[in-house]
C-alpha positions in Angstrom: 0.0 0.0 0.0 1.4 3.6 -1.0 0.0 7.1 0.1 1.1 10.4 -1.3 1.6 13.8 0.7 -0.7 16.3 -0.5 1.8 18.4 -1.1 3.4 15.5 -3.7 7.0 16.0 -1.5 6.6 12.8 0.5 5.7 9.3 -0.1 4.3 6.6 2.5 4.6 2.7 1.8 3.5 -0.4 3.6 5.2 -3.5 3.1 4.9 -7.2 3.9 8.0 -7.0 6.4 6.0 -5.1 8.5 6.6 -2.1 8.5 6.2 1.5 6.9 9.0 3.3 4.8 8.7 7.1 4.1 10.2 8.6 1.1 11.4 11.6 -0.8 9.5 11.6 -4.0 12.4 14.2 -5.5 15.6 11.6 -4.7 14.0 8.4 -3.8 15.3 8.5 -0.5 14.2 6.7 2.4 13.7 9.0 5.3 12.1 7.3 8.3 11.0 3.6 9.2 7.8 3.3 11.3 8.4 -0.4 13.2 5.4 -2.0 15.4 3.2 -3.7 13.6 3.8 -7.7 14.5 2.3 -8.6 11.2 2.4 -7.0 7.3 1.4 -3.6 6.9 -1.6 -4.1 4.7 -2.6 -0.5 4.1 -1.6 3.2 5.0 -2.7 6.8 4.9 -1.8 10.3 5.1 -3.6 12.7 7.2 -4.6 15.9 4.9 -2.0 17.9 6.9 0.4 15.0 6.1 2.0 15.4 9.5 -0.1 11.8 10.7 -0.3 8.2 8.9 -2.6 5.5 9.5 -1.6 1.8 8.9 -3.9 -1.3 8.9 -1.7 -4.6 9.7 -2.3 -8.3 10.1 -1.7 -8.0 13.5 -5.8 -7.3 13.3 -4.4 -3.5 14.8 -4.4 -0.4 13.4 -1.7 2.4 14.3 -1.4 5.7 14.1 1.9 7.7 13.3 3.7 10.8 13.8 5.2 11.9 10.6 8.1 13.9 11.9 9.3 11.7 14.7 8.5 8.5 13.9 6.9 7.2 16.9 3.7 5.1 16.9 0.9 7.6 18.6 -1.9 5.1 19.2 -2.9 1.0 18.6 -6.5 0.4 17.9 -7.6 -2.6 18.9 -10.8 -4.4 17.9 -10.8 -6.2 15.2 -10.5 -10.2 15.2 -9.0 -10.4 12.0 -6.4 -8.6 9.5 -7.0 -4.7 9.1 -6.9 -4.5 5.6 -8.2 -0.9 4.9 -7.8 2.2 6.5 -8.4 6.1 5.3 -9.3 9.3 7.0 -12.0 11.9 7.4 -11.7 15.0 5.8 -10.9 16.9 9.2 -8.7 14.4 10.2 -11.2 13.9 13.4 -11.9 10.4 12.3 -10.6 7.1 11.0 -12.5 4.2 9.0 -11.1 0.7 9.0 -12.1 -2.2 6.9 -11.1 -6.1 8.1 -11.6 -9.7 7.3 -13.9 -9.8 9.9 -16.2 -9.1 7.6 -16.6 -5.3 9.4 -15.8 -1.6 9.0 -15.1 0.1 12.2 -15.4 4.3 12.7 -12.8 5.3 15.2 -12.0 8.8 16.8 -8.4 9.5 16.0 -8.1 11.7 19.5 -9.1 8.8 21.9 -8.6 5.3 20.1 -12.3 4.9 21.0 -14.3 2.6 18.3 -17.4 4.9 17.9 -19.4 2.6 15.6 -19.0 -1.1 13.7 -20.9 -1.6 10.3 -22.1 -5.0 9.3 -23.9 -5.7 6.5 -27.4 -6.9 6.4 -26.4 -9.9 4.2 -23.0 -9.8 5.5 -19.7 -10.0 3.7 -18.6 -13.5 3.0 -15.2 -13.3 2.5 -13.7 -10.1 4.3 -13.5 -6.2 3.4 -10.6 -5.5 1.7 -11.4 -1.3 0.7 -12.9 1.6 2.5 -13.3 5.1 1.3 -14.9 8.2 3.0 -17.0 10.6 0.8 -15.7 14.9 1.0 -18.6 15.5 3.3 -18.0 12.8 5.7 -22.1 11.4 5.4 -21.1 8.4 2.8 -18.8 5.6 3.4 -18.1 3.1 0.6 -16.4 -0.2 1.2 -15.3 -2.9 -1.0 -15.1 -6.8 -1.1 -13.4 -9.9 -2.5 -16.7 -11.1 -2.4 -18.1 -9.5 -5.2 -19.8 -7.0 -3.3 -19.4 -2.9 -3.0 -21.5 -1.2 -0.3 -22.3 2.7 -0.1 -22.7 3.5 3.2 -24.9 6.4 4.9 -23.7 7.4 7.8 -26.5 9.8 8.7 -25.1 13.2 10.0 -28.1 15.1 11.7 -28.7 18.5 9.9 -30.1 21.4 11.5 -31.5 24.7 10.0 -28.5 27.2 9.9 -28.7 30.6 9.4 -26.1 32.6 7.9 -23.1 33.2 10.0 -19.3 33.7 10.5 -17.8 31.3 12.3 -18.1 27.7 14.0 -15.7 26.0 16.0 -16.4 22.9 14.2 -15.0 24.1 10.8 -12.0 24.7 13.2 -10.3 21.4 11.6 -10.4 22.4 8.6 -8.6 25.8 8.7 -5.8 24.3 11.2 -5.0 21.9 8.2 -5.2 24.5 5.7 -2.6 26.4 7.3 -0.3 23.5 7.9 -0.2 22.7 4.0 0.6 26.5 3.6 3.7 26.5 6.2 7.1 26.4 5.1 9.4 23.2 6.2 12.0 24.3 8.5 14.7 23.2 5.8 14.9 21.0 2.5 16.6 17.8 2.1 20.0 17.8 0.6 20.1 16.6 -2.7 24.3 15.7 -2.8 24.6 13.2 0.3 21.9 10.9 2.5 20.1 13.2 5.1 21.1 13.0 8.8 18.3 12.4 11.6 18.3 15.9 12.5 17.9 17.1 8.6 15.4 14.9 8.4 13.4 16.0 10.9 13.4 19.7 9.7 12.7 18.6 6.7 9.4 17.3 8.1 8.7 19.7 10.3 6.7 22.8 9.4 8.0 26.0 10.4 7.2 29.9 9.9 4.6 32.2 8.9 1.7 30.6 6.9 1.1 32.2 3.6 -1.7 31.5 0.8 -2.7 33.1 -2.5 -7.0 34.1 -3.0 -7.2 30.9 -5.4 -6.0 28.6 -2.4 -8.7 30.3 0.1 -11.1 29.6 -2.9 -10.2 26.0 -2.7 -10.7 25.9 1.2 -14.0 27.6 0.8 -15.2 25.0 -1.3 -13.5 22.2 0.8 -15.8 23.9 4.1 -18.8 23.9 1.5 -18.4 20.2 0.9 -17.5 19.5 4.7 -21.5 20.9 5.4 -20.4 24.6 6.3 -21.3 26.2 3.3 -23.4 28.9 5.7 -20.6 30.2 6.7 -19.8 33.6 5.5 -16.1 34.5 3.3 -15.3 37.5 5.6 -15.9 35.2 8.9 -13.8 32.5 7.6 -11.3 35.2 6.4 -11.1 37.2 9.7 -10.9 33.5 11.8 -7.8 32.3 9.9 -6.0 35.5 9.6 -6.4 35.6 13.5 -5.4 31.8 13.8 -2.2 32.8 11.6 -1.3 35.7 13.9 -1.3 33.8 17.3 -0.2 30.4 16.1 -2.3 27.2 15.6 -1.8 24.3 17.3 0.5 22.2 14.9 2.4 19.8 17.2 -0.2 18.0 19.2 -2.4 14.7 17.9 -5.4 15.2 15.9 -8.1 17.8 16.4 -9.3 16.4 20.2 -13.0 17.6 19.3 -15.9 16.0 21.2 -16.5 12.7 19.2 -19.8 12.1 17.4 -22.4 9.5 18.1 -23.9 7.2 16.0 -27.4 5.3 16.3 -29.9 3.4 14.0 -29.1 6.2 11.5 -26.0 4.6 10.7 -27.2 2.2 7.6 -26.5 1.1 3.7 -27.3 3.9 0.8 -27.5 3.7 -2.7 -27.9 6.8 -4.3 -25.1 9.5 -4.8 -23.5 11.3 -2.0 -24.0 15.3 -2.4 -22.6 18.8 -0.5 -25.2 20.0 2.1 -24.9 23.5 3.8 -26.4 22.1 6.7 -25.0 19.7 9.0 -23.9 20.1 13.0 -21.1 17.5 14.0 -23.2 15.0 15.5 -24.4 11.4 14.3 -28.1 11.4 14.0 -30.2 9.0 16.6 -33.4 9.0 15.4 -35.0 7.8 12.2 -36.3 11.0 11.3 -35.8 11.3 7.6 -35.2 15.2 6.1 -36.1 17.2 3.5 -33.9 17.7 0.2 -31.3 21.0 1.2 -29.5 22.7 -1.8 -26.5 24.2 -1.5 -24.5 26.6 -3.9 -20.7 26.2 -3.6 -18.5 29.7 -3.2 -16.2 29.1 -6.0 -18.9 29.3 -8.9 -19.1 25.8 -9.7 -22.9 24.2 -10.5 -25.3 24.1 -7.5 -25.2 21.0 -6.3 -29.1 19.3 -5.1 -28.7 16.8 -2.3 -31.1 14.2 -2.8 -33.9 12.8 -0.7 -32.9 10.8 2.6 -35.0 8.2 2.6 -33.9 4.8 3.6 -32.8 2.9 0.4 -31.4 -0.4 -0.3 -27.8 -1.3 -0.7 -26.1 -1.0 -4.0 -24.9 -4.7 -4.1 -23.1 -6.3 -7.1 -23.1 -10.0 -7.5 -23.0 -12.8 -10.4 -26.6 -12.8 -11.9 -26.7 -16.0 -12.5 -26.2 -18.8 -9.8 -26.9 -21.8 -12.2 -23.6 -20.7 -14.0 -21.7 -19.6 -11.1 -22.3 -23.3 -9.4 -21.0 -24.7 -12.8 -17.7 -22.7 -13.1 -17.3 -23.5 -9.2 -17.9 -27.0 -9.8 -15.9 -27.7 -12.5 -13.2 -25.9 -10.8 -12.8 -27.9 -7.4 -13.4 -31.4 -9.3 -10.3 -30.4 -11.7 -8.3 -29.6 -8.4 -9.6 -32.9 -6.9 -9.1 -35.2 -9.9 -5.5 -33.4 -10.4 -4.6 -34.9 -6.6 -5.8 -38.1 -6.8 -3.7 -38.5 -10.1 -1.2 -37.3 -7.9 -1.5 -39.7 -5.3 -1.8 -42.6 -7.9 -5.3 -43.7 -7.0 -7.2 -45.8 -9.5 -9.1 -44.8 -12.8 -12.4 -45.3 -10.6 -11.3 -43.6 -7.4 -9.8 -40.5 -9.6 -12.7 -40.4 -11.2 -15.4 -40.7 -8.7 -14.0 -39.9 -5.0 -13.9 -35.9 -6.6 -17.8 -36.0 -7.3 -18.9 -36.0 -3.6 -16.5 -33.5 -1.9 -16.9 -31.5 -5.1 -20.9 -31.1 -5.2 -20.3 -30.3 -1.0 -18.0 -27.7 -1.4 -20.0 -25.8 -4.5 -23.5 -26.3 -2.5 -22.1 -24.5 0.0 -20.1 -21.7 -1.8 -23.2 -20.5 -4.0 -25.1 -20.6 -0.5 -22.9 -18.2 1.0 -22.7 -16.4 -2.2 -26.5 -15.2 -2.0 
């Protein structure tokens, strides 16, 4: 598994020798090695700041990182089997995990604390190997060997909002914005191998933030798409100019907000995830469904319509036809069979037989799981 910076200067991999390597993408070098994990690093991921990494082992642990020492931060423990897939929340707040125990898990990335667990109605039969969170944060989607893909809605609560200019919970979003627009404290050398200590500068941010009106654009439309499109230019102006001048808190874990909670709300979608201009940082518990919001983004892109919240069926992809399925399955197991009784020099009858009834077991209860 790889992850780029967002800044394209850095480079995270996970390998099967258990650990995590991170890299210069200018000179190829390795920087840092992240050890811990007992088992092989499966996947990893950079925080949006790029100063935190996830990994998902098959120590059934997740772990997160500090960039610019090196030093694990955090072990979540829950799952029962191999982490396979792990990515964060746009504010960096949260982290979702994806395992062969057939689960996802939503963890807050300040306490280790696993908020929520998602398992399917039908299940997944064979383990979930990919999970991805939507701009927004309301839409997971996960992924599996089983044939299967699964949107996910998580059901953030909306609330009427008025105009305004400023809320501490788009407070996330600006601290990471003005991480990614701070200076490192020195660049790598390009003529020799980097010491520790250059190497630490090199990934630490240092000095006085700058940005250009087409990069507070972007983080107007990255607040729209977070749910805080109500909020007005000037206030969001006026808040990070003032974060700027006093400092922001850059060398601590991720954002410690209060953690949301989630309840029946949290179940399987199928239609498109949209921006809503509406949204308070809590989980919905109730089943109340709400009426379609439409929110117009601040960088004159189209208006975007979020649709209707009404409790749909999953989006599940599977073979349409079982008859064949069973056949190819079939066909499949009795070669392997017939190939190792050949092997172990068994009669023309017992080669050609003994297959048949372990065969027909094994496919009857494949395409039953299947289903």
């Amino acid at each position: 598994s790889v992850s780029l910076s967002a800044d394209s200067r850095f480079a995270l991999s996970g390998s099967s020798d258990n650990t995590l390597k991170l890299w210069s993408v200018a000179t190829g070098q390795c920087l840092r090695t992240f050890t811990g994990h007992t088992g092989l690093v499966n996947s990893v991921s950079l925080s949006a700041d790029s100063r935190f990494a996830l990994s998902g082992s098959s120590d059934n642990t997740l772990k997160l990182w500090s960039v610019e020492t090196g030093q694990c931060l955090r072990t979540f423990t829950g799952h029962t089997w191999p982490v396979n897939s792990a990515c964060w929340s746009a504010d960096s707040r949260f982290a979702l995990s994806g395992s062969s125990d057939n689960t996802l898990k939503l963890w807050s990335v300040a306490t280790g604390q696993c908020l929520h667990t998602f398992t399917a109605s039908t299940g997944y039969t064979i383990g979930v190997f990919s999970v991805c969170w939507s701009a927004d944060g309301r839409f997971a989607l996960s992924g599996s060997s089983g044939n299967t893909i699964k949107l996910w809605n998580l059901d953030w609560e909306l609330e009427e909002r008025l105009p305004a200019d400023w809320d501490e919970g788009a407070r996330p979003y600006l601290e990471n914005f003005l991480v990614l627009h701070t200076p490192y404290a020195a660049a790598l050398p390009t003529d020799r191998e980097p010491t520790e200590e250059e190497t630490t500068l090199a990934l630490t941010r240092s000095g006085i933030p700058t940005w250009t009106e087409e990069d507070f654009q972007n983080l107007l439309y990255t607040l729209g798409c977070a749910g805080y499109g109500w909020l007005r230019p000037e206030g969001i102006k006026q808040q990070l100019e003032a974060m700027a001048a006093n400092g922001y808190n850059s060398s601590v874990s991720p954002h410690p907000n209060p953690s949301p909670k989630l309840g029946r709300g949290a179940e399987e979608h199928s239609s498109s995830p949209t921006p809503t201009n509406k949204r308070s940082p809590v989980i919905s518990t109730s089943n109340n469904r709400r009426s379609p919001i439409t929110w117009t983004p601040t960088n004159k892109r189209s208006p975007i319509t979020s649709t209707s919240a009404k409790k749909r069926a999953s989006t599940t992809l599977t073979p349409k036809n079982s008859k064949q399925l069973a056949i190819l399955i079939f066909w499949g197991l009795y070669s392997l069979l017939f190939m190792m009784a050949i092997f172990l020099n068994l009669s023309f009858w017992a080669t050609a037989i003994l297959p048949v009834i372990p065969t027909l077991l094994l496919t009857w209860f494949w395409v039953r799981r299947s289903r």
